[in-house]
N, C-alpha and C positions, 0 to 999 in steps of 0.2 A: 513376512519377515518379522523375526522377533525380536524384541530389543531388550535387553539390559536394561536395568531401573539407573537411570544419574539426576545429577543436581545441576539444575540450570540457574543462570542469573534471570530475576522478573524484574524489571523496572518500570514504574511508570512516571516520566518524564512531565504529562500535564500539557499545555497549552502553548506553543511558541509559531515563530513565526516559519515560514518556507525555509529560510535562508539555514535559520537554525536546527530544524529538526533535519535536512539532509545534513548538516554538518557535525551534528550527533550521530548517524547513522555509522556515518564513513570515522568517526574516531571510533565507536564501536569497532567496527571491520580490522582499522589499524591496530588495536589493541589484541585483538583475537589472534592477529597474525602475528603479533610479539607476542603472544603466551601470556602478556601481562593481565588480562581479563578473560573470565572463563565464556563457555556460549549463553547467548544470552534475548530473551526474550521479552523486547520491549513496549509498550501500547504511550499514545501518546495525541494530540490533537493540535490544529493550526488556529493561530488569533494572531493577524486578520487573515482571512479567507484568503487561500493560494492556488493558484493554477500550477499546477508542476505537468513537466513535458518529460517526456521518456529522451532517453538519452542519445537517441540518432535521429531526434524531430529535430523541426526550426524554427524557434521562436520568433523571429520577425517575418517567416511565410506563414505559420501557423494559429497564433494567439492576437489577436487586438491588445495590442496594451494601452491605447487610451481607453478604448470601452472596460481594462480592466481597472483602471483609474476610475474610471465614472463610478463605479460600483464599491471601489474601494478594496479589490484585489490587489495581492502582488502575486509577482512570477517567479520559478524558481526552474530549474531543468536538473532532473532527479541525475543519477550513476546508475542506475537501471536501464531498461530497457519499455519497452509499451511506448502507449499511449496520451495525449492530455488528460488530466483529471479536477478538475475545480475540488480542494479541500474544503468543505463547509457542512457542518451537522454531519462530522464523521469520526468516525474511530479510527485509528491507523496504527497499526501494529508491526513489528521488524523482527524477523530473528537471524540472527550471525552467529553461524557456527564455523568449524574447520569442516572444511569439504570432505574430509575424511570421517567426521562426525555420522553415526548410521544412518540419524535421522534426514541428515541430507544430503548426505551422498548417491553418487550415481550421475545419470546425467541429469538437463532441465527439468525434462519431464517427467519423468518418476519421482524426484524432489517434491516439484509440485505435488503431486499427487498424493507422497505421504503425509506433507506436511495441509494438505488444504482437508485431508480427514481430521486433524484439532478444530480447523475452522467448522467444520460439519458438527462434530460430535459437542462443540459448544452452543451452537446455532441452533439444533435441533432440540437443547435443554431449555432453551427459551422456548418452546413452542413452534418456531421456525420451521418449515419443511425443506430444508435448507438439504443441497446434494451437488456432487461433482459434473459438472458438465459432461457430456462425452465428447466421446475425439471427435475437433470442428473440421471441416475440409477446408484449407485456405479459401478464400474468397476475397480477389483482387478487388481493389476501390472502397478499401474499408477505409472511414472517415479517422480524424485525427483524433476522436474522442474514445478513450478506453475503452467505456462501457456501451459501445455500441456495438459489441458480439463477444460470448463467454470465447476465453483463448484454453486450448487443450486442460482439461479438469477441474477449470477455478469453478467457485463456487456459483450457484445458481435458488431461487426459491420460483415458484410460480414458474415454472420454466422461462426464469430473467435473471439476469446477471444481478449478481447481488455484493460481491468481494470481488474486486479486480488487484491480483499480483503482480507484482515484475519483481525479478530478480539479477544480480550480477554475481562474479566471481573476480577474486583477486586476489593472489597472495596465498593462495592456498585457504581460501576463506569463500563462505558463499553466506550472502545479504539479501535477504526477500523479506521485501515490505508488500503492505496492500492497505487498501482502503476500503471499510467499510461503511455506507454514508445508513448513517441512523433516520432520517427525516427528511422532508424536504422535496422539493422538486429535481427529480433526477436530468431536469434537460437544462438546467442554467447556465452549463458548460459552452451548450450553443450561441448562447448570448457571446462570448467574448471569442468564438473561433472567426478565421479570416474567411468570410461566407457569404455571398450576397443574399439577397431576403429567402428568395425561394429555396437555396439549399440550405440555408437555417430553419424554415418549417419541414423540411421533408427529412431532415435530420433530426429534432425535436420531435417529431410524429415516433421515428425511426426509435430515439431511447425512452418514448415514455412506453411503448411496446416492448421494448429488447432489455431494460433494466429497472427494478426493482429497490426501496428504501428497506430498512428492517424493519420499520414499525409497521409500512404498508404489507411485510409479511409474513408479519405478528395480529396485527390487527389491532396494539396499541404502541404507544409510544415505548420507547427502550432509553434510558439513562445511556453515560457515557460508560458509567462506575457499574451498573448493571451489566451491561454488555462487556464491558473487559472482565469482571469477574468471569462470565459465563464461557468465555474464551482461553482464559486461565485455565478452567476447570477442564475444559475440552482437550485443549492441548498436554494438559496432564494426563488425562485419561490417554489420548489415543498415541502418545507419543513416548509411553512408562515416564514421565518426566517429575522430579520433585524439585518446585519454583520457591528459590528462594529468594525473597524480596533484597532487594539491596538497592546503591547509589550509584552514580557516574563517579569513576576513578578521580583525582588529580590531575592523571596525565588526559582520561580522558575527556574531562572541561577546557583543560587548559590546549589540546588538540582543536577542539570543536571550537574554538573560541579564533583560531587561528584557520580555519577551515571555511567556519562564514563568512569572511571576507571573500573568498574565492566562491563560494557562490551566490554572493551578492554583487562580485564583479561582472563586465562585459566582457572578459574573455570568456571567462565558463559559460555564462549563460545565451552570447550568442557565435556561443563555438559554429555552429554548423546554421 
C-alpha cells in the first residue's frame, strides 16, 4: 500500500505518572475526534514505576497492590486492551489517528501490522535484529503478563517479544500505544502478579525466555532520547510521515487534567 507524504504531530510528553500519561492518551483520542488536534505521534515514560492492566483484566484478581506498594509501584487500568505490563526502564510510545487515516485503517490486525513496520525500520537502525512476529495460534491459559507470548505481528528481537501493543477505537478514532522496556529484568512483573510461589518461578522462567530488553538486543545500553529519536526516524521512513514537533493543546491539558481523576478513581480502575 502506498501512502501520501503528510504532517503528523510528534510530541514528547517526558516522564509522569500512570494516572497521567493514560489521561493524556485519551485527551489526545478526544481531540482527534473533534478535528480540534491533528494525528499525532507521542513517546513518553512513567515516574514512579506503573503496573497498567489491559482493559477487560481485574485488578483485584490479578495485580497485588500491597506487594506493588512494597516496591513503590502504582496501578493504573489502560482504555486498550492486553495484558498486565510493569512500566519501568521503558519507552512508550501512542499514535491517534482518524480510523479513516491510511495509516491505520483497516481492521486490528493489518493496523498493527503497518504501523509495527515504524517500530521495525527504527529498531533495526539501532543495530537491533528487530522483526514482526508471525501469526501466533491462540493458546488458551496464557498468563496475565503481556509479554509472555508475541500477539499477531508485534514486535520480536532474538526470537522474543520485544514491544508489546494494545490498541482501542473510539469515535471514529483509533489509539495504539506499546511499550518498549529499554533495560532491566524483563520478569519483575511477576513479582506483584496474584501467583503463589511456584507459578511465579515457572512464569519468570517463562518471560526471561519468551521476552527480551533493547539493550539486551543491542548488546549495549539505549538512552530514552536515543531510542525515540531512532523510532521518530523509523516511523517516518516506513509510514511517508513528516513529524512535526509540537505541545499538548489547552483543551488538551486542561482535558487530561479532568481525566486523571477517573483513572485514579476506584470506579475505573476496579471496574471489572
Amino acid at each position: 500500500m502506498s501512502l501520501e507524504p503528510v504532517t503528523w504531530r510528534l510530541l514528547d510528553t517526558g516522564l509522569a505518572d500512570g494516572a497521567t500519561n493514560m489521561a493524556i492518551d485519551e485527551a489526545i483520542m478526544i481531540a482527534v475526534a473533534e478535528k480540534s488536534s491533528p494525528p499525532t505521534l507521542r513517546f513518553y515514560g512513567w515516574q514512579p514505576p506503573c503496573v497498567s492492566i489491559g482493559y477487560a483484566q481485574s485488578m483485584r484478581a490479578e495485580i497485588d497492590l500491597e506487594a506493588c506498594q512494597q516496591r513503590g509501584y502504582t496501578w493504573v487500568r489502560r482504555p486498550t486492551g492486553g495484558r498486565a505490563v510493569l512500566h519501568i526502564d521503558e519507552l512508550t510510545y501512542s499514535i491517534t489517528a482518524p480510523a479513516d487515516e491510511p495509516r491505520v485503517s483497516g481492521d486490528i490486525l493489518t493496523s498493527y501490522r503497518r504501523l509495527s513496520r515504524g517500530l521495525v525500520e527504527g529498531l533495526n537502525a539501532l543495530g537491533c535484529p528487530a522483526c514482526q512476529a508471525e501469526m501466533q495460534e491462540e493458546i488458551k491459559g496464557n498468563s496475565a503478563a503481556c509479554f509472555d507470548l508475541p500477539s499477531h505481528y508485534e514486535v520480536t528481537a532474538m526470537g522474543r517479544k520485544l514491544v508489546g501493543s494494545a490498541q482501542v477505537r473510539r469515535k471514529g478514532v483509533v489509539l495504539q500505544h506499546g511499550a518498549l522496556p529499554l533495560c532491566g529484568d524483563v520478569s519483575r512483573l511477576v513479582e506483584v502478579l496474584v501467583l503463589d510461589g511456584p507459578a511465579q518461578d515457572a512464569l519468570r522462567a517463562k518471560l526471561r525466555q519468551r521476552a527480551v530488553t533493547l539493550a539486551e538486543a543491542v548488546g549495549r545500553p539505549i538512552s530514552f532520547a536515543e531510542a525515540m529519536a531512532a523510532l521518530c526516524a523509523g516511523f517516518a521512513r516506513a509510514l511517508n510521515l513528516h513529524l512535526e514537533p509540537g505541545q499538548l493543546s489547552e483543551q488538551e491539558t486542561s482535558c487530561a487534567a479532568r481525566l486523571r481523576e477517573k483513572y485514579l478513581g476506584d470506579e475505573w480502575t476496579f471496574l471489572k
